[in-house]
Residue, then its C-alpha position, 0 to 999 in steps of 0.5 A: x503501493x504495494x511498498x518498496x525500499x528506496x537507498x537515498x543516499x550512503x556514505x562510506x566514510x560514515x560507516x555505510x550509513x544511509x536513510x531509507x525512503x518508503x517509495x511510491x513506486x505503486x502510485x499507478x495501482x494504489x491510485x489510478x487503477x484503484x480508481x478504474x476498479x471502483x467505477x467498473x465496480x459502481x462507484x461514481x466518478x467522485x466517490x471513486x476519486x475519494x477511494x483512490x485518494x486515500x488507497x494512495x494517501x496511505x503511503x504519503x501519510x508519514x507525520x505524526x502527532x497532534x495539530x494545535x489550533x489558535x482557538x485551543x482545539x487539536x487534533x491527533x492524526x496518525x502515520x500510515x507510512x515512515x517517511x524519510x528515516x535513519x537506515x540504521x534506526x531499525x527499532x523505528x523501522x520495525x514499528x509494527x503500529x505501521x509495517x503490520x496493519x498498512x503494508x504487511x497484513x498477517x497471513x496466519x499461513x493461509x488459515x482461519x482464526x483458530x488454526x496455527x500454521x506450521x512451524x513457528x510464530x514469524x509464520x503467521x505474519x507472512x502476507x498471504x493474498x486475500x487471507x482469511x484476515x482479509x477478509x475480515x478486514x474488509x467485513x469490517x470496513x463495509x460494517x462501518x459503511x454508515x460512517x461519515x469516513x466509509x469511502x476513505x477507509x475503503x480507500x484505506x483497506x483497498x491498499x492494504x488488501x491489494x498488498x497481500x498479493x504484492x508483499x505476499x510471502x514477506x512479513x511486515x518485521x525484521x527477520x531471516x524469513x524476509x532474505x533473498x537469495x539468487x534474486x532474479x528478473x525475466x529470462x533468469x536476469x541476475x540481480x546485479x543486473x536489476x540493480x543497474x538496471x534501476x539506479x535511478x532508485x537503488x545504488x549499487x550496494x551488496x544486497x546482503x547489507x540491506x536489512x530483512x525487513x518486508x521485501x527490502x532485500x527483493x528491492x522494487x520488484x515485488x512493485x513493478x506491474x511489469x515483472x516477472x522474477x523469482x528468488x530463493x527465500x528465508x527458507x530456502x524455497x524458490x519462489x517464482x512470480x509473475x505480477x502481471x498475473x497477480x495484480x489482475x487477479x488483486x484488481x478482480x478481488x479488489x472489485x468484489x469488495x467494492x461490489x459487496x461495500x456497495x451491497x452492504x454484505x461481505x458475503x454478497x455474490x460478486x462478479x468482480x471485473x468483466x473479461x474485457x476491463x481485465x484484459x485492458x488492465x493487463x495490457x497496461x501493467x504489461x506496457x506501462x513499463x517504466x521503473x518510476x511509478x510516477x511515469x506509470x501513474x501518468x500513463x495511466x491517467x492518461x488511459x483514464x482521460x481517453x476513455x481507455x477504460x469505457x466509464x467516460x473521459x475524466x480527468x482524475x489527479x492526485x496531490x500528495x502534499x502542497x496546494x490543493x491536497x487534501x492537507x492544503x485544503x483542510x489546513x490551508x498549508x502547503x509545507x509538507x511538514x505543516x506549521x506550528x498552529x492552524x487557524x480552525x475552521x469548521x469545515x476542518x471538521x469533514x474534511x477528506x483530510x480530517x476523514x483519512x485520519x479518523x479512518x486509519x485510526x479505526x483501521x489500525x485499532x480494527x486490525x490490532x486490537x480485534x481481528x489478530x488477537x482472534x488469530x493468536x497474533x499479538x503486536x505493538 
């Protein structure tokens, strides 16, 4: 998704205690339109399948730890997402393993490894669209295009670039920089409005009192296709945005790394989307306005399967959890949680399941461990 905050539930009497929930709130982007982007950029019809999955898949992946097996094998996968958590647990919401490498990338203020933004270090891990950390993110991910896992962590990177434009100007940790002051929609709409306006995701709660971690306290707005809206940041600075505008402008971009993906070059010449694909896909970020990204996602799907887009009718799906998922049909369970031990099987071992996991681990080992450092960004 581009990701957002979701208030469960709160409770007075316990001392305004509630849980936060990682929504899905951009389903339609992180996997219908990610689909469309990669067949306009060449992909078949599968392998874009592949690539939407796991873009999206980045924000359903919230277990942890390792799996056993009846014959004695394990496996170790990893979260790239929290799921249901403890709103006042902020030391497992500040777990930068899954806030900076999957949702917040490092901006380093807009600069090439080498040079320090202005002021100080929280400056450096403001997202920033299409950064120079970006960049090589993605140089990265097409150097390992000859891994059995390449199209899942395309998938992967794919999410994690499209949300430099939706998360840009926040940092995936919590600090004053995040907070958002004089919140407000199109036509100057206040933000107790918005907050009516979206109950079915937000209950009506002082926005001061939700933590400054990512865009928490900017609710869903940074999410929504359809919306404009601006606020008054950390800084004191009004920030006026325009995501309809910015999301066509991260689906052009998207397409250029999957045209320099298939090349096998990061520095290969692209042409991006053409006028027409463009259009369409601004017409339905525009007119695919409901609040729940679920909707929106099936409108899309929708689109997909008349031909909205000119690549041929197809029906594309997306199962999270349960029967048929990518989990079921590596591990044949449909508990969202998983069972206790599985019975082994060797397809296990190239399974889409199997392949997201080994590729956010690569991932997440890329980005901490060899691309920050190389910008004076240390995380853990």
């Amino acid at each position: 998704m581009f990701f957002c905050f979701q208030l469960w539930n709160i409770s007075a009497e316990a001392n305004k205690f509630f849980k936060l929930r990682i929504g899905i709130m951009q389903i339609d982007f992180h996997h219908a339109t990610t689909w469309v982007v990669a067949r306009a950029a060449g992909f078949s019809v599968e392998d874009a399948k592949i690539i939407a999955y796991a873009s999206q898949y980045v924000d359903d992946a919230t277990n942890y730890g390792h799996i056993n097996f009846t014959n004695g094998a394990a496996y170790e996968r990893v979260p790239s997402a929290h799921g249901m958590l403890d709103y006042k647990n902020l030391e497992d919401l500040k777990n930068m393993k899954v806030w900076v490498p999957f949702h917040f990338l490092p901006g380093n203020g807009g600069r090439p490894a080498g040079e320090n933004p202005e002021g100080s270090f929280i400056r450096k891990l403001v997202c920033k669209p299409g950064s120079y950390i970006a960049q090589d993110m993605v140089k990265e991910c097409i150097r390992d295009k000859h891994r059995p896992y390449a199209l899942h962590r395309l998938g992967i990177t794919s999410h994690v670039f499209v949300d430099t434009w939706g998360h840009q100007g926040f940092a995936g940790v919590q600090h004053d920089i995040n907070k958002v002051d004089d919140l407000r929609g199109a036509n100057n709409e206040p933000a107790e409005n918005l907050i009516e306006k979206i109950g079915d995701f937000f209950c009506e709660l002082a926005q001061e009192n939700i933590p400054a971690l990512g865009h928490g306290q900017a609710l869903s707005n940074p999410d929504l296709p359809y919306e404009s809206w601006s606020y008054v940041n950390g800084l004191g600075d009004t920030v006026i945005r325009n995501n309809p505008v910015d999301f066509v402008t991260a689906a052009d971009e998207l397409c250029k790394v999957y045209q320099r993906f298939i090349a096998g070059d990061h520095l290969a010449n692209a042409k991006g989307l053409s006028e027409g694909l463009k259009y369409n896909i601004l017409v339905c970020f525009k007119e695919f306005n409901q609040v729940k990204g679920e909707q929106r996602h099936a409108r899309w799907l929708a689109a997909i399967e008349e031909d909205f887009f000119g690549f041929g009718a197809e029906t594309v799906t997306y199962i999270a959890k349960g029967e048929n998922s990518w989990k079921h049909q590596a591990l044949g369970t449909t508990r969202a949680e998983g069972d206790d031990e599985y019975t082994f099987s060797s397809d296990f071992i190239t399974s889409n399941w199997k392949y997201f996991h080994d590729a956010a681990k690569k991932h997440r080992l890329a980005i901490i461990d060899d691309i920050l450092p190389k910008y004076g960004i240390c995380v853990a």
